[in-house]
LUMZALUM-165583 format. One record per residue (C-alpha): residue number from 1; residue in three letters; x, y, z. Coordinates in nm, 2 decimals. Example, Ala and Ser with C-alpha at 12.3 -4.5 7.8 and 13.67 -1.06 7.14 Angstrom:
REM residues 2
[node 1,ALA,[1.23,-0.45,0.78]]
[node 2,SER,[1.37,-0.11,0.71]]
This chain:
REM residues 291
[node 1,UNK,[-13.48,-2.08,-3.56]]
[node 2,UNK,[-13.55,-2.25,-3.23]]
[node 3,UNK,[-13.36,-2.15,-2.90]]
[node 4,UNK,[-13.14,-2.41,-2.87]]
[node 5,UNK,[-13.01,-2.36,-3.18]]
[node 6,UNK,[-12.97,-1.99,-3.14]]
[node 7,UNK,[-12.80,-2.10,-2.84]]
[node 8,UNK,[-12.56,-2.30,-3.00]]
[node 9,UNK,[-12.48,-2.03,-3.31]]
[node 10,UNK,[-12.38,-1.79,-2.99]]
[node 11,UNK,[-12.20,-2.08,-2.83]]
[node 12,UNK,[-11.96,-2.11,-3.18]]
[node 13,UNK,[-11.91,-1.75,-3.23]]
[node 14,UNK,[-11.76,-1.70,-2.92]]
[node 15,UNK,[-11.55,-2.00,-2.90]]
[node 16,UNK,[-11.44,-1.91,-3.28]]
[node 17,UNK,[-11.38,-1.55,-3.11]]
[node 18,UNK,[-11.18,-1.67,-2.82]]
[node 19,UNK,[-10.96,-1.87,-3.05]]
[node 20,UNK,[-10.90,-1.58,-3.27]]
[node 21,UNK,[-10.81,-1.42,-2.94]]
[node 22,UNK,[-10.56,-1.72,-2.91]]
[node 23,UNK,[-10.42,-1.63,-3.20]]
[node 24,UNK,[-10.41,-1.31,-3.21]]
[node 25,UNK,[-10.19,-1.29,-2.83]]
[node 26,UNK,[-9.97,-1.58,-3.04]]
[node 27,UNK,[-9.88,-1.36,-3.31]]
[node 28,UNK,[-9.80,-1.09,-3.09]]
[node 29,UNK,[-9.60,-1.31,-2.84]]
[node 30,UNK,[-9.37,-1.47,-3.11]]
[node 31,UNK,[-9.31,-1.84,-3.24]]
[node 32,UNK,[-9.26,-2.04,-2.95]]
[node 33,UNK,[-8.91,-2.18,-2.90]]
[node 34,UNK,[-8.84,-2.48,-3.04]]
[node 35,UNK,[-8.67,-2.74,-2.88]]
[node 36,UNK,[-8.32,-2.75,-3.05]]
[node 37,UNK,[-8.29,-2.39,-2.94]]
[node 38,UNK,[-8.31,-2.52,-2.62]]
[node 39,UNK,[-8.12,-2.74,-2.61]]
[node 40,UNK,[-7.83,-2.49,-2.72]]
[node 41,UNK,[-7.89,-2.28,-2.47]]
[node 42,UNK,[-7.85,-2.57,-2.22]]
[node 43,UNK,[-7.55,-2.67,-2.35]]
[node 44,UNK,[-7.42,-2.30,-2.39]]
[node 45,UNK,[-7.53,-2.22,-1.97]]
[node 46,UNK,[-7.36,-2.59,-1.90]]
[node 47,UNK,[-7.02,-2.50,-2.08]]
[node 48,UNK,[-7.04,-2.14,-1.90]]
[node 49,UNK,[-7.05,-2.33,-1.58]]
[node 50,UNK,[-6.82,-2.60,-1.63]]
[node 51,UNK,[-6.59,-2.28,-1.74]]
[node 52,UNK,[-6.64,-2.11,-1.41]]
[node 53,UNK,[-6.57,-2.40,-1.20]]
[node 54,UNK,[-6.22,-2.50,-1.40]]
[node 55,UNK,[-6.12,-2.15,-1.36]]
[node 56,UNK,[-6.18,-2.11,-1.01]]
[node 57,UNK,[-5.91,-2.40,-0.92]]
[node 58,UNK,[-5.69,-2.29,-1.20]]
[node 59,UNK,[-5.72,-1.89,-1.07]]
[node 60,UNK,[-5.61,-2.09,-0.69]]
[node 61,UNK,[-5.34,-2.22,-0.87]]
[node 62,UNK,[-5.22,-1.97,-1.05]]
[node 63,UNK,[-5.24,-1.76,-0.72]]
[node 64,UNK,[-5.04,-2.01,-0.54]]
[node 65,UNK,[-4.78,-2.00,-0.77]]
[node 66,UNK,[-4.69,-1.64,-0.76]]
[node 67,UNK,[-4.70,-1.66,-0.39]]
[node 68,UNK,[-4.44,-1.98,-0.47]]
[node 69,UNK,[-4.27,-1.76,-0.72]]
[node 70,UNK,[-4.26,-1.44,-0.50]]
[node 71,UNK,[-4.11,-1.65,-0.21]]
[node 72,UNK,[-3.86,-1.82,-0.45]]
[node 73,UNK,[-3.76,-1.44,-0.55]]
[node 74,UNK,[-3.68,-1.35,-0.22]]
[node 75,UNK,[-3.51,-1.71,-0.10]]
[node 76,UNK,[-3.30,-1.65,-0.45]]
[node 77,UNK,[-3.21,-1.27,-0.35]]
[node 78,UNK,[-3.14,-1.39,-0.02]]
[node 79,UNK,[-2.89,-1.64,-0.11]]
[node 80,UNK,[-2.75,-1.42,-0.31]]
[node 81,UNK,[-2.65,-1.18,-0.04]]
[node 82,UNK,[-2.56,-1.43,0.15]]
[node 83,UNK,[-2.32,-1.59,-0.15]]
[node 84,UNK,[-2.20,-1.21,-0.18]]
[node 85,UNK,[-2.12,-1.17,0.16]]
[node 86,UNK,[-1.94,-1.54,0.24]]
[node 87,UNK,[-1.72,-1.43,-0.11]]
[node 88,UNK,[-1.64,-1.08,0.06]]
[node 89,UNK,[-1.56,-1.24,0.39]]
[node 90,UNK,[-1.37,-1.57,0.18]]
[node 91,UNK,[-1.19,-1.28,-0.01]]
[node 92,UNK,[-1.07,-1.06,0.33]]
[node 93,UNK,[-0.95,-1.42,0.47]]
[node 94,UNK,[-0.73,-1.51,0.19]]
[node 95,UNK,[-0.62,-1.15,0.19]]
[node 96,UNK,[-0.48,-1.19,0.55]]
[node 97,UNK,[-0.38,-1.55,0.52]]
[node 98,UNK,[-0.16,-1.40,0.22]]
[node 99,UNK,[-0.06,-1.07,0.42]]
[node 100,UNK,[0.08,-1.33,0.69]]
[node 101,UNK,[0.23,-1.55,0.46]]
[node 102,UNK,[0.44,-1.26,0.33]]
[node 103,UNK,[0.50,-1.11,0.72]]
[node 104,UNK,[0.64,-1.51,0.80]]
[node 105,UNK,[0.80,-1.52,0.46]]
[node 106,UNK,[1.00,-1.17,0.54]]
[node 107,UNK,[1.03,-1.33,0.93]]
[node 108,UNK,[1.21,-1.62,0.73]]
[node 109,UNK,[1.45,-1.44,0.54]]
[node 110,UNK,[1.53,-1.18,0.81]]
[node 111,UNK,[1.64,-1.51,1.03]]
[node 112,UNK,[1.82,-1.64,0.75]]
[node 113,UNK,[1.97,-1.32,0.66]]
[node 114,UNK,[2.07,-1.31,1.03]]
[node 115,UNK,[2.20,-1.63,1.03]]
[node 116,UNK,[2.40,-1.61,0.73]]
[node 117,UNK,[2.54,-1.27,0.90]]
[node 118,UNK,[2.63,-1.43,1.21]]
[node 119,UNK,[2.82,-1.72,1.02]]
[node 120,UNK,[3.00,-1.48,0.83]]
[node 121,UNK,[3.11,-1.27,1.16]]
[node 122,UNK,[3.20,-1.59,1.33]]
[node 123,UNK,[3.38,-1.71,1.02]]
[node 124,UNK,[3.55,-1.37,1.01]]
[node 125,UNK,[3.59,-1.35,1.39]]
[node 126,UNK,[3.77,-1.71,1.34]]
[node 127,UNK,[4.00,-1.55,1.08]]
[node 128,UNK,[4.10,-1.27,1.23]]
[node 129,UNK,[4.18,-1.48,1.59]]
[node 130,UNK,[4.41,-1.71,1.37]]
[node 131,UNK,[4.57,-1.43,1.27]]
[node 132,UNK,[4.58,-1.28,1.59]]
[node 133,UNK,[4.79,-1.62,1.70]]
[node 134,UNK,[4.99,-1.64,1.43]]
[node 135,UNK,[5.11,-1.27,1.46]]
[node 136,UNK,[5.14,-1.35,1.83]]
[node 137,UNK,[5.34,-1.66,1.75]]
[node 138,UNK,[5.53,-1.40,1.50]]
[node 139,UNK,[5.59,-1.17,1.79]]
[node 140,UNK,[5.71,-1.40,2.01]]
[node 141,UNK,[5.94,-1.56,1.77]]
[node 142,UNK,[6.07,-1.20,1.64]]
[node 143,UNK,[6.12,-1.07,2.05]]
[node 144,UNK,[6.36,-1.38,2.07]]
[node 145,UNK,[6.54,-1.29,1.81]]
[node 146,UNK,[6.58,-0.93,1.90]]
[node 147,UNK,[6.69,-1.07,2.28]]
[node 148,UNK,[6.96,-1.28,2.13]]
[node 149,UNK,[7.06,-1.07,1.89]]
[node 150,UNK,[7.11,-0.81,2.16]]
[node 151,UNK,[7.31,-1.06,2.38]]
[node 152,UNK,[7.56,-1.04,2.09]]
[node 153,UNK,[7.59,-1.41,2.07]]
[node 154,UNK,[7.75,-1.41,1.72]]
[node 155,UNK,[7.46,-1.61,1.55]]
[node 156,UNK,[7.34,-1.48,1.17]]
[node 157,UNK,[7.05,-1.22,1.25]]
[node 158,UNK,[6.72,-1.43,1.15]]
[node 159,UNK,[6.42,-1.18,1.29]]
[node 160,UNK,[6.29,-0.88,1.18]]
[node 161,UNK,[6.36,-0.56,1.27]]
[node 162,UNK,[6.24,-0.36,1.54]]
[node 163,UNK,[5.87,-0.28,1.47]]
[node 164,UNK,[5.85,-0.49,1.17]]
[node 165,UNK,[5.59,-0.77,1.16]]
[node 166,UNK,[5.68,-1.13,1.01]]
[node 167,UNK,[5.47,-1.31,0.82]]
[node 168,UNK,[5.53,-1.65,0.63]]
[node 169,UNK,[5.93,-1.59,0.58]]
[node 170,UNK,[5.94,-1.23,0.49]]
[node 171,UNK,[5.90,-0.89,0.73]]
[node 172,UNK,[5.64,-0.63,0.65]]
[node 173,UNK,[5.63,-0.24,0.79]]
[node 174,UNK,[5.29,-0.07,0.79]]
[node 175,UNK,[5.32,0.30,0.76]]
[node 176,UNK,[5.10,0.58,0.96]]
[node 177,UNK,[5.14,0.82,0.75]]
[node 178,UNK,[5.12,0.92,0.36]]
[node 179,UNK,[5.33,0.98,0.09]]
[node 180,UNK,[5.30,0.98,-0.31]]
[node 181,UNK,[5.37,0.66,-0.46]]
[node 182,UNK,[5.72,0.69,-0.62]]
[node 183,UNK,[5.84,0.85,-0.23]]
[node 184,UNK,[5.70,0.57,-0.08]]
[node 185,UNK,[5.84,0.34,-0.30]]
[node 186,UNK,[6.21,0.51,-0.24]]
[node 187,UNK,[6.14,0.48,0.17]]
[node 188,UNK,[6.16,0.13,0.14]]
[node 189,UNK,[6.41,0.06,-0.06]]
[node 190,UNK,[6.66,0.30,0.17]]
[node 191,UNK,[6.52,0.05,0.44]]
[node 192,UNK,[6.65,-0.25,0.22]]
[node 193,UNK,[6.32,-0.37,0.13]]
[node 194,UNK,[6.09,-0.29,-0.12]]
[node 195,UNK,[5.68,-0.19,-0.19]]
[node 196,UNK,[5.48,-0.50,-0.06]]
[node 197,UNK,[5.42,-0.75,-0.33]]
[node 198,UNK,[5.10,-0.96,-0.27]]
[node 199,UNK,[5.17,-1.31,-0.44]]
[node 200,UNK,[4.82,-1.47,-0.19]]
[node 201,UNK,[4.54,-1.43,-0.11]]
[node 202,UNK,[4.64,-1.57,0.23]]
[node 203,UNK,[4.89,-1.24,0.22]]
[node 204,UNK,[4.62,-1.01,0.11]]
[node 205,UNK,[4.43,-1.04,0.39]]
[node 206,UNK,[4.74,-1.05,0.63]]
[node 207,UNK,[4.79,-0.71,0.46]]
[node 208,UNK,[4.45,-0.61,0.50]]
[node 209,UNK,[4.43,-0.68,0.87]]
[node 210,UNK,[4.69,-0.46,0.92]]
[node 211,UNK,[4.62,-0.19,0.72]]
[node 212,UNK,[4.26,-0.15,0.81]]
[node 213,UNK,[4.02,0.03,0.51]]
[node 214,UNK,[4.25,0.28,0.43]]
[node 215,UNK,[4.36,0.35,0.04]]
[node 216,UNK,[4.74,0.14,0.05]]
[node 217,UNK,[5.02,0.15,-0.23]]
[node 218,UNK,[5.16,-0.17,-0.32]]
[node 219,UNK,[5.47,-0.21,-0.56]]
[node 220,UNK,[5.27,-0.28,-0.86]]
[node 221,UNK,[5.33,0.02,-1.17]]
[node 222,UNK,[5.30,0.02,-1.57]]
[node 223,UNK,[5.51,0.36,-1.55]]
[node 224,UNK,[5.74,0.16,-1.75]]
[node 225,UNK,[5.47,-0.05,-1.96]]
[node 226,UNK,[5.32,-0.30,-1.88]]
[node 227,UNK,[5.22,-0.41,-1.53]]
[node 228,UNK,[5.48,-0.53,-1.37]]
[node 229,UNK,[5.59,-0.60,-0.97]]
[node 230,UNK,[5.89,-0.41,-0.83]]
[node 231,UNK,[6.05,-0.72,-0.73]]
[node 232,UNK,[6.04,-0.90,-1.09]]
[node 233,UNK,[5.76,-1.13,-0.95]]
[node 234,UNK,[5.56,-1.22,-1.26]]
[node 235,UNK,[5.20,-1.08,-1.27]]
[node 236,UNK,[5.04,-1.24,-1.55]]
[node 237,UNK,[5.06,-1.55,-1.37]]
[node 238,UNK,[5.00,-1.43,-1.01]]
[node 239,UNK,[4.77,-1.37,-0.81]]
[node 240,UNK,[4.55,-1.08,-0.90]]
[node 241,UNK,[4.26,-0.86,-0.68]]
[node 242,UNK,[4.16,-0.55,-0.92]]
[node 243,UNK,[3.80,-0.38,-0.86]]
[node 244,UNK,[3.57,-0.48,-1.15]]
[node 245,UNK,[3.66,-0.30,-1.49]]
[node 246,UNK,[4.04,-0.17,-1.34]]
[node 247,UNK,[4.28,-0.15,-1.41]]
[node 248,UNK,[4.12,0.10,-1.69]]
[node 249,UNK,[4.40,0.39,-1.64]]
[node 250,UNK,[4.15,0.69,-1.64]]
[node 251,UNK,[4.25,1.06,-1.75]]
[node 252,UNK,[3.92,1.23,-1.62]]
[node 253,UNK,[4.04,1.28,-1.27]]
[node 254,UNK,[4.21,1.64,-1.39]]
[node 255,UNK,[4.57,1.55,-1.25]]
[node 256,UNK,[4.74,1.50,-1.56]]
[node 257,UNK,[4.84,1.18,-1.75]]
[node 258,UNK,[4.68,0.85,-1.68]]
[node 259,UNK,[4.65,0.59,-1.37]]
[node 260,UNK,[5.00,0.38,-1.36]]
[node 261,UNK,[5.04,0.30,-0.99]]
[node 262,UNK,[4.86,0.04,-0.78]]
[node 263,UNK,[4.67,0.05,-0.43]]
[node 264,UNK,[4.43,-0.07,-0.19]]
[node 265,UNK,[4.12,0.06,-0.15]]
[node 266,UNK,[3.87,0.05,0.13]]
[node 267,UNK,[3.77,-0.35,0.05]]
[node 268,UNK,[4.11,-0.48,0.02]]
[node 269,UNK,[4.04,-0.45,-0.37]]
[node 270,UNK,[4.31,-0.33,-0.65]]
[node 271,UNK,[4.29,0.02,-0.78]]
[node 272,UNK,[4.50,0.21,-1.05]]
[node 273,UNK,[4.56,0.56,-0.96]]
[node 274,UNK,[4.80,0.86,-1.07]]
[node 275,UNK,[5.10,0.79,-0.88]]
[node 276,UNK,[5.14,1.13,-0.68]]
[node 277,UNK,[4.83,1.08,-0.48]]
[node 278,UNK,[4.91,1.05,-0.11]]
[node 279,UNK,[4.83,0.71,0.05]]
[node 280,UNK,[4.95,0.50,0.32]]
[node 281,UNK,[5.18,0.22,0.26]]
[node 282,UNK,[5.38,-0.14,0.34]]
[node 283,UNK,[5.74,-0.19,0.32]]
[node 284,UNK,[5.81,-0.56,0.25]]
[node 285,UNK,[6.15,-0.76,0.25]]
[node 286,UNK,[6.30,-1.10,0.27]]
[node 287,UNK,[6.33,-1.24,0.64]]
[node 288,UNK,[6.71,-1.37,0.57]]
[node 289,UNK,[6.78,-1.00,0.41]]
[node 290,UNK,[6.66,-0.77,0.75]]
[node 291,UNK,[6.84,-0.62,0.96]]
């Protein structure tokens, strides 16, 4: 074999050597990637980072909206308080508006009250100075008569007696003192008169005035019966004051037998009462019969 070509057999081997050296660190090292696997790792890496950028905006927004939210929270309690408090303070006004409405509501009716009361007392008052001039008219008129009569001038006796009041044609005596109803009744007639006999309510307050609010007897009895005046005027048809439910002739008081005698009481109303009770009382007789 000649040199060169013992050259070239030593040239092969080694390159055939090297190349199973190749090989050999290929095996060891693996396949070598192949391009679709690439490619699938691009696409995987791209679609982590197009993840990462869309949630970085969506984690700002996100963020800004619980700040939004948190804010709204407390605007939202806020308002609430403030709702709570304009209702408390809307509720306290209306609370005092009505208080005051009720003070000038009790204001109104107090002046009202106070001006029915003061029309009353003048209405009253304007009674009682009527009366006051008719009973001085009365006096006047009945003084006359008594001077006259004194002078002895022969005319028919036409006033009332000495300390008798006249009233509408007839002469009335107001006692001071008391007396049971049958002794009363027997006083006047020994005076030729008899127990007053209210027939008005004109007379009932003439009465009144006089007698003040003092329990009175007037000639009205059912010892007989019925009710009846002592004069024959007819009561069923005349004028009548009783207290509510009376005359109701009442056995409870403990005085034996029942209520049969008639009398003021303190209001100028009718009472029934048992007779022997001790009361004030008013003679009352004809003007043309006194004397």
């Amino acid at each position: 074999m000649s040199c060169s070509s013992a050259i070239m057999t030593k040239d092969y081997q080694d390159f055939q050597d090297l190349d199973n050296e190749n090989d050999h660190r290929q095996l060891r090292r693996g396949p070598p990637p192949t391009p679709r696997l690439l490619q699938r790792l691009c696409s995987e890496f791209r679609l982590l980072l197009l993840s990462f950028s869309l949630s970085i905006p969506l984690l700002v927004v996100v963020g800004v909206i619980t700040s939004q939210n948190s804010q709204l929270r407390e605007d939202l309690l806020a308002l609430k308080q403030n709702l709570s408090n304009f209702t408390v303070s809307t509720e306290d006004q209306v609370k005092a508006l009505s208080t005051q409405g009720r003070n000038v509501g009790r204001k109104m009716e107090s002046v009202e009250l106070q001006l029915e009361k003061q029309q009353q007392d003048m209405s009253e008052d304007h009674s009682r100075l009527l009366l006051h001039v008719k009973q001085l008219v009365s006096d006047v008129r009945s003084l006359s008569c008594q001077m006259a009569a004194l002078r002895g001038n022969g005319s028919e006796r036409t006033c009332c007696p000495i300390n008798w009041v006249e009233y509408e044609g007839s002469c009335y005596w107001f006692s001071s003192s008391v007396r049971s109803w049958p002794e009363a009744d027997k006083y006047c007639r020994l005076e030729n008169a008899h127990l007053v006999v209210v027939t008005s309510w004109e007379e009932q307050k003439f009465v009144q005035h006089h007698m003040g609010p003092l329990n009175t007897w007037i000639g009205l009895t059912d010892q007989d019966g019925p009710w009846k005046w002592v004069d024959g005027t007819n009561y069923e048809k005349g004028f009548k004051n009783w207290r509510p439910e009376q005359p109701d002739d009442w056995y409870g008081h403990g005085l034996g037998g029942g209520e049969d005698c008639a009398h003021f009481t303190s209001d100028g109303r009718w009472n029934d009462d048992v007779c022997r009770r001790p009361y004030r009382w008013v003679c009352e007789t004809e003007l043309s019969k006194a004397g």
